[in-house]
N, C-alpha and C positions, 0 to 999 in steps of 0.2 A: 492493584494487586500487591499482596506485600510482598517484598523483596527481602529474600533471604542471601545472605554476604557469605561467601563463604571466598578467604584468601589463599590462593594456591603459588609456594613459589615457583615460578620459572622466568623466561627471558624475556618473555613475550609484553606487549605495552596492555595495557589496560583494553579487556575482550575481544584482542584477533582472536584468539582461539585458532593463530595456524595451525594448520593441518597438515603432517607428515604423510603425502599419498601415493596410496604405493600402487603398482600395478596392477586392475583386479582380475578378478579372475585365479591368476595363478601366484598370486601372493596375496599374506595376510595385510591387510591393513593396520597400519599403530597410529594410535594419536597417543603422541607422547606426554601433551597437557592434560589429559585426563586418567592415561596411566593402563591402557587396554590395547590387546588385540584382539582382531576377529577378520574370517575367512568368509565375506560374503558368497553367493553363489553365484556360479559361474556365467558370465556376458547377462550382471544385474551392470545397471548406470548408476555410479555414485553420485548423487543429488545434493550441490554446494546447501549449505548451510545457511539461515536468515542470520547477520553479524549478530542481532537482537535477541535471541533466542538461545540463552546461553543453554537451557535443559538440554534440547537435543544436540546432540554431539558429533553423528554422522548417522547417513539415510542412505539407502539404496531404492533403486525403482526396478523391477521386473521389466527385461525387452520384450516380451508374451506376450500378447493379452491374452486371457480367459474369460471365457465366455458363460451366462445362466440367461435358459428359457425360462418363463412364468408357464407353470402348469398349462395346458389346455389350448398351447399354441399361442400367449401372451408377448407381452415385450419378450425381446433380448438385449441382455446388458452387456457391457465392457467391461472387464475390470482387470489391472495390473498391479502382481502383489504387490511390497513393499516391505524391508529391512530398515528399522528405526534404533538407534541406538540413545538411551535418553539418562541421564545424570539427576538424583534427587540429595541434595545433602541431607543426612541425616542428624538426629535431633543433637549428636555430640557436637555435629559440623557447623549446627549455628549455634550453639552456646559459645563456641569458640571462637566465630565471627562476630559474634557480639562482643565477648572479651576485647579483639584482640582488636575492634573499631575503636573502642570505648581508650586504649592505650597509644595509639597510634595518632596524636593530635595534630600532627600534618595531614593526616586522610589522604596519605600517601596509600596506592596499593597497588598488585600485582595484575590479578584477575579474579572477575568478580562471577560468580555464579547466579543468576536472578531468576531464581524457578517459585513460581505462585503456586506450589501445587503441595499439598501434604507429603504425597508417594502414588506411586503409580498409579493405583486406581480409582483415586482421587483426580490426577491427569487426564485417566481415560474415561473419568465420568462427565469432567468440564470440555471435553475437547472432542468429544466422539458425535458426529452427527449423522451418522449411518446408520441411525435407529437406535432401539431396546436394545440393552446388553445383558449377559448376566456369565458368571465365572461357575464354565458345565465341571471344570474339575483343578484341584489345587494341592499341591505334594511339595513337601521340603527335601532336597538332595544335601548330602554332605561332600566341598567336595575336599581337594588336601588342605587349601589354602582359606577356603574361605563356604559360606553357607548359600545356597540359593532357592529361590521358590519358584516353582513350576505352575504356570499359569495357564489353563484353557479357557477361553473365552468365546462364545459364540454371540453372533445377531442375526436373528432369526426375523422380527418383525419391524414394518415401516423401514428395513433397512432398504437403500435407492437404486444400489446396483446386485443385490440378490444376498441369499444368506451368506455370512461369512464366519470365518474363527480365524481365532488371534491366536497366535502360540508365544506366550513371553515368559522368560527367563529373567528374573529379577537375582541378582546377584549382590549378597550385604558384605560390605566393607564398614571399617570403620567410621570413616569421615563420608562415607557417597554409597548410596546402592543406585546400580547400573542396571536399568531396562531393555531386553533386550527384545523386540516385538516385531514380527509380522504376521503382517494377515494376506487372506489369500482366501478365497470363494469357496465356500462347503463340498460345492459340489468338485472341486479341483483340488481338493487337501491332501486323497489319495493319490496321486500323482507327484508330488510336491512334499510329501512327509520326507522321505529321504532327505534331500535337500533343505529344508527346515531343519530337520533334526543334526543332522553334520554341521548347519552353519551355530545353532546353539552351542552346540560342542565345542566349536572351535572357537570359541571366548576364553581368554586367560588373562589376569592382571599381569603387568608386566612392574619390574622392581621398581623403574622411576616412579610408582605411585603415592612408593613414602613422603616422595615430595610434597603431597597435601598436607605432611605433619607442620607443615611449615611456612611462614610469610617473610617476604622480603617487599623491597621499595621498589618502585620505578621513575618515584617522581611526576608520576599523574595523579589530577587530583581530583577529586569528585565532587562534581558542583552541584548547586541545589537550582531548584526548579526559580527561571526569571520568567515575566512579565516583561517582553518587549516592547510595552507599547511604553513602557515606562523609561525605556532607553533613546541614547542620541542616536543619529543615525550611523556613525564610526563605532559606538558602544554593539550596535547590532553589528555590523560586519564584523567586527573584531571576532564575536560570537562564532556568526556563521560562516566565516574562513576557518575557523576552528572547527564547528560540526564537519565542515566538508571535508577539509584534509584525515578526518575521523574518519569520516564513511567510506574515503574511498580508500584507503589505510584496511578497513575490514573487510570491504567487499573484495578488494585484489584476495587477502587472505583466504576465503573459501572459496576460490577457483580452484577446481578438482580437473582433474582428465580428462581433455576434448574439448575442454571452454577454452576462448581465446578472449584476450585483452587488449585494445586498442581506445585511442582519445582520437575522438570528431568533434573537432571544435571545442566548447565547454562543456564536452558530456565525455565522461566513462562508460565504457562498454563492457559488459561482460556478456559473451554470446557463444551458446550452444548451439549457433543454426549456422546457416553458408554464410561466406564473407561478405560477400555481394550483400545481402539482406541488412547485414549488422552493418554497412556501410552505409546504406541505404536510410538505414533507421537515425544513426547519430548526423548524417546533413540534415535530415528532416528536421528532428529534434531543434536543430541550430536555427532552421528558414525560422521555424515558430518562434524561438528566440531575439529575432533580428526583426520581425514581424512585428511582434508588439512593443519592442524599442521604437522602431520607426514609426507606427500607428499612435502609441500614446504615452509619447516624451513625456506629458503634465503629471502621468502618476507614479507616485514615489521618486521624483529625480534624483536625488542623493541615495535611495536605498540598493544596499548589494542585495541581486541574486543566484543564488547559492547554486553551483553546474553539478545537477543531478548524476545518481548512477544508474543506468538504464541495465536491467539484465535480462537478455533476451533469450528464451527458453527453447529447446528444441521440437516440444510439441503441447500440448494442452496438460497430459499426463504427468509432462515435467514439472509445469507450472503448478498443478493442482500438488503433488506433491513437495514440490518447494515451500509452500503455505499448508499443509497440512501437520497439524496438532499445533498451532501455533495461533500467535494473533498478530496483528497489521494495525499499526497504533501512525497515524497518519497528519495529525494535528499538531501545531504549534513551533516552536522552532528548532527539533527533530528532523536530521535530514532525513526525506524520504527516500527509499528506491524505488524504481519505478518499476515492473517486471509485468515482463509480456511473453508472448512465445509468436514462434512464426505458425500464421497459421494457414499458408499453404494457398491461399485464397488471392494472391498475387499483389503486389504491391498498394495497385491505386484501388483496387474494391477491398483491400484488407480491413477486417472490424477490430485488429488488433493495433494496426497504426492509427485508427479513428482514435482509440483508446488513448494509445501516444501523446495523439495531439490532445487531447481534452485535460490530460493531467499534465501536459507541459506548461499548457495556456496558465491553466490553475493557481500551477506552484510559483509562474512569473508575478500572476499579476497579487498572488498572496504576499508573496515577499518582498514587491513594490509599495501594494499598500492595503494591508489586511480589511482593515476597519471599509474601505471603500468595495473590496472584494461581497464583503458579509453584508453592507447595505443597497448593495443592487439589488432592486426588484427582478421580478421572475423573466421578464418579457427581455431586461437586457444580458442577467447572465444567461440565460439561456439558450439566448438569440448568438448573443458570441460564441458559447460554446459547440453551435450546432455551424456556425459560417467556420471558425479553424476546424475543426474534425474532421473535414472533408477537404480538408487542404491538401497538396502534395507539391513540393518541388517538382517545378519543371523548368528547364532551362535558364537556373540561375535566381528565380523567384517563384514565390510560391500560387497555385494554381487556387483557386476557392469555386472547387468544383460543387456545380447543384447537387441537391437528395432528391433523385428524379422522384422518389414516391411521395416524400412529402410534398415536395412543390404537385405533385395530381391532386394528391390528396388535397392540396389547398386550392384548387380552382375548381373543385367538385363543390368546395363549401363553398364559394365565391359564388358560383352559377346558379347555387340552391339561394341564394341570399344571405348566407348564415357566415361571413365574413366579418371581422371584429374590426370597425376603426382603429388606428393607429391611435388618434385621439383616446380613444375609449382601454386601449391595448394600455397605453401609457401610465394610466391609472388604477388600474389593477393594482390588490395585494397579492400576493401570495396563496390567500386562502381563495381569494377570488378567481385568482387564476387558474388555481388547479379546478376550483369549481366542483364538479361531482364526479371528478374524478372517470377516468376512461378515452369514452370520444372526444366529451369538451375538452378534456385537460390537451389531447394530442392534438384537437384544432387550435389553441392556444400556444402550443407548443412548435406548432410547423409556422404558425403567424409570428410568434417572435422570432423564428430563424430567417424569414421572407423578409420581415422589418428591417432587423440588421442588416441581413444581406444589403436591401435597396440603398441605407444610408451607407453603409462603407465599399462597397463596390458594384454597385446598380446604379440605376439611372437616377435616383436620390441622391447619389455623391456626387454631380454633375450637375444637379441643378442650384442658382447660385442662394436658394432662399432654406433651401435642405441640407447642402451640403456638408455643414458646420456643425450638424445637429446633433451628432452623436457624442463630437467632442464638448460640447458647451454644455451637454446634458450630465457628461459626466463628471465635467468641471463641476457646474452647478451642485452637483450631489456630493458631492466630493466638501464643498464649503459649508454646504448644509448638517453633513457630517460632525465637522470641525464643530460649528456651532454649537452643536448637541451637546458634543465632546467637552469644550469649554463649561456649557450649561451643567453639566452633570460634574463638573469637576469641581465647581464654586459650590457644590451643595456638602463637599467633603465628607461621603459618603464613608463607613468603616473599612476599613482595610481588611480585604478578604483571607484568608488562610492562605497559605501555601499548598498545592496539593504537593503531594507525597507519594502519591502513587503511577502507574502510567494511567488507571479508571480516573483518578480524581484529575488528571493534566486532560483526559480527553473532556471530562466534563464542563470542566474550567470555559475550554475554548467554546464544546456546544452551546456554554452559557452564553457568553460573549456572542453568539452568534442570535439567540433566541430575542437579546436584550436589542441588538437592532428591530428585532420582527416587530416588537412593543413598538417599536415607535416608528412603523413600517408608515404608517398615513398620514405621522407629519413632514418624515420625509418625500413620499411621493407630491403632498399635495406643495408644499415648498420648492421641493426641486420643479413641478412641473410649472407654476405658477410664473418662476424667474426663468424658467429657460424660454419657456414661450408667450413671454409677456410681450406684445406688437402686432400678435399673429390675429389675423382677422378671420371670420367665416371662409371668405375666397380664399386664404391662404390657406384653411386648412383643406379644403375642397379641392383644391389645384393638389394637395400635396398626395390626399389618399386618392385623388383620382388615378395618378400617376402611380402608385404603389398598388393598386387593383389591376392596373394595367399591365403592369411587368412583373407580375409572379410569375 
């Protein structure tokens, strides 16, 4: 996406975008970085801000929900308006930012504005997934200070929680016009016009906005896009001690009212739920941490990984609107945040701590060892990821509770005959495994979680000819890897572009991800070759008998 630079002076380091937050309800809100106030309505949630995301500025969520039947006694949907406040520099503000890049030969800067979007309706065309839109009506106001244009906007069709209109107020400044938008369910707008139309109103630029006439230094500087794999392994930490004291440097900064902040172990907390929960969530967070330290010392031992920011949401609505008009750029060495919400569904059956674990596992063993991560076949990453997700501390270590449906499920296929050897399992590509997709791919799918399971904490981890199997397999792969790596490195292939963009950084990686799949069959038939070179008929017979036997 191209990134448009626009430098504003203030005090702040390079994109906190602190936020000055005031009480709501009964006082206006100011962010003084952007140079605005406004009077949400009254007992709406102020909704922290993505650090990423520099367009939007501040977000409110409706405490309500509002409700729409489908004609004729159909669904009913949920839906909870929303107050968006969103920032587009205008075409002065990047001539300017281009200027003043182009003079500025330390690439020293203040704060950066990174908005991919033309102007508003270009936003709300790339970002709107609630169906067909179209603008029912469109008026210019004049007001003392400054011009703005009055936006109606309806989505009538394919839209997922029922008709709705948008009321935005786009407001022109010089250097930025400021969108001011919510929506709210058609059939609830009557209701809610008051209220919409007072919180419109009470939009006013405040003086500190001259400030954008202007740049100053901070002494941060703006790097350009590396290739890790091209670094030592202190060249990468160096890095990523830096992304981290970043992320968590921004994420503190949009903590709004009612969030609290607390450190469990090597995770940041940002949590809008009970304490007990968010306390709950960063030991968990940790056991999975400590979990694959002790499980698999061999991969990546020199590499640092980087202590994620976990922010845990108050309910779904939160979440959805935390990530709403926005994008979730995931790949590469970019700290992530991890955000979840509590989802009321109790600790040890929660689908939002499964969630937890699968992205904690992830991001360990990515940043231990990428390249080993992206050349696992299907049967083992998916077998690991399905044995941690169902993990929970208990009593000082963590628990690798069964998927009671999957394991039925798997002894239904076992009993019919249509259970996949472990041998046979082992060999599988990718494409293989998913197969035609649906029931095969899910009997494949519960067979890799049973597999893993047996070798790392079943009755496979116990036996003394099995035991070993999963670390020497992924030793094995792990060297097969390298070799490749070497082999493809002596052929000195071109040196690829830099991306520039955050599209062209995720494709980069999906590349890099694809270019394993290519040579997904010499890996498996190599790795399988040497890890189970000895192994005779009766061994393998002794071993899936035993592994049929304990699902």
């Amino acid at each position: 996406m191209t990134r448009l630079l626009l430098w504003l002076m203030c005090a702040c380091a390079i994109a906190t975008l602190a936020l000055d937050v005031r009480a709501q309800g009964s006082k206006p809100y100011e962010n003084q970085d952007f140079g605005y106030r406004i009077k949400a309505p009254k007992e709406w949630t102020q909704i922290p801000m993505q650090s990423t995301e520099k367009w939007q500025t501040a977000k409110w969520l409706c405490n309500r929900s509002y409700f729409y039947t489908e004609s004729g006694g159909g669904w009913t949907y949920e839906h909870k308006p929303e107050l968006v406040v969103l920032a587009f520099p205008t075409q002065a503000a990047r001539k300017r930012a281009e200027v003043e890049k182009k003079e500025d030969k330390d690439k020293n800067v203040i704060l950066v504005i990174e908005n991919p979007y033309k102007d508003y309706l270009d936003y709300l065309k790339r970002t709107n997934n609630d169906g067909g839109f179209y603008v029912s009506d469109e008026k210019p106001i004049d007001l003392k200070d400054h011009k703005v244009t009055c936006y109606e906007i309806k989505i009538e069709k394919l839209t997922r929680t029922g008709p709705k209109r948008i009321i935005t107020w786009v407001h022109h400044t010089t250097l930025v016009d400021y969108a001011v938008q919510i929506d709210v369910l058609e059939d609830s707008y009557d209701k809610l016009k008051k209220e919409v139309t007072d919180t419109q109103k009470s939009f006013e630029l405040l003086s500190v906005s001259g400030r954008l006439a202007g740049a100053a230094s901070t002494g941060e500087r703006i790097e350009d896009f590396v290739d890790e794999d091209k670094l030592t392994p202190e060249q990468r930490k160096t890095r990523r001690v830096e992304s981290e004291k970043t992320a968590h440097r921004k994420a503190k900064a949009t903590v709004t009212e009612g969030w609290d902040v607390l450190q469990v172990g090597r995770f940041l907390i940002l949590s809008h739920s009970d304490a007990k929960f968010a306390q709950r969530v960063g030991e968990q967070a940790e056991a999975v941490f400590k979990w694959c330290e002790s499980t698999f010392p061999f991969v990546g031992t020199n590499e640092y990984v980087r202590q994620p920011v976990i922010r845990i949401c108050a309910n779904q609505d939160e979440e959805r609107s935390f990530f709403g008009g926005g994008s979730f750029f995931v790949f590469g060495d970019r700290m992530p945040e991890i955000v979840m919400h509590n989802d009321q569904a109790g600790f040890v059956t929660s689908y939002e701590v499964d969630y937890l674990n699968r992205t904690i596992f992830s991001l360990w063993f990515q940043d231990r060892d990428s390249n080993l991560w992206w050349a696992m076949p299907g049967w083992l990453s998916n077998g690991l990821t399905q044995l941690v997700e169902k993990s929970r501390l208990d009593k000082g270590k963590l628990d690798f509770r069964t998927d009671v449906y999957g394991r039925d499920e798997l002894r239904e296929l076992i009993r019919a005959g249509n259970g996949t050897k472990p041998r046979e399992l082992f060999k599988l590509t990718d494409s293989d495994y998913v197969g035609g997709g649906g029931d095969q791919w899910a009997s494949r799918h519960y067979q890799s979680g049973a597999l893993v399971r047996h070798l790392t904490v079943g009755e496979g981890a116990k036996n003394s000819k099995s035991k070993d199997v999963l670390r020497n397999y992924m030793k094995t792969l792990r060297t097969v890897v390298s070799e490749i790596e070497a082999a493809e490195s002596a052929k000195k292939p071109v040196e690829a572009a830099k991306p520039k963009t955050e599209e062209e950084e995720e494709a980069f990686f999906k590349n890099k991800n694809q270019e394993w799949k290519k040579k997904e069959q010499e890996l498996l038939d190599a790795t399988f070759d040497r890890c189970f070179h000895g192994w005779s008929d009766s061994d393998w017979a002794a071993f899936e008998k035993s592994y049929f036997e304990n699902v």
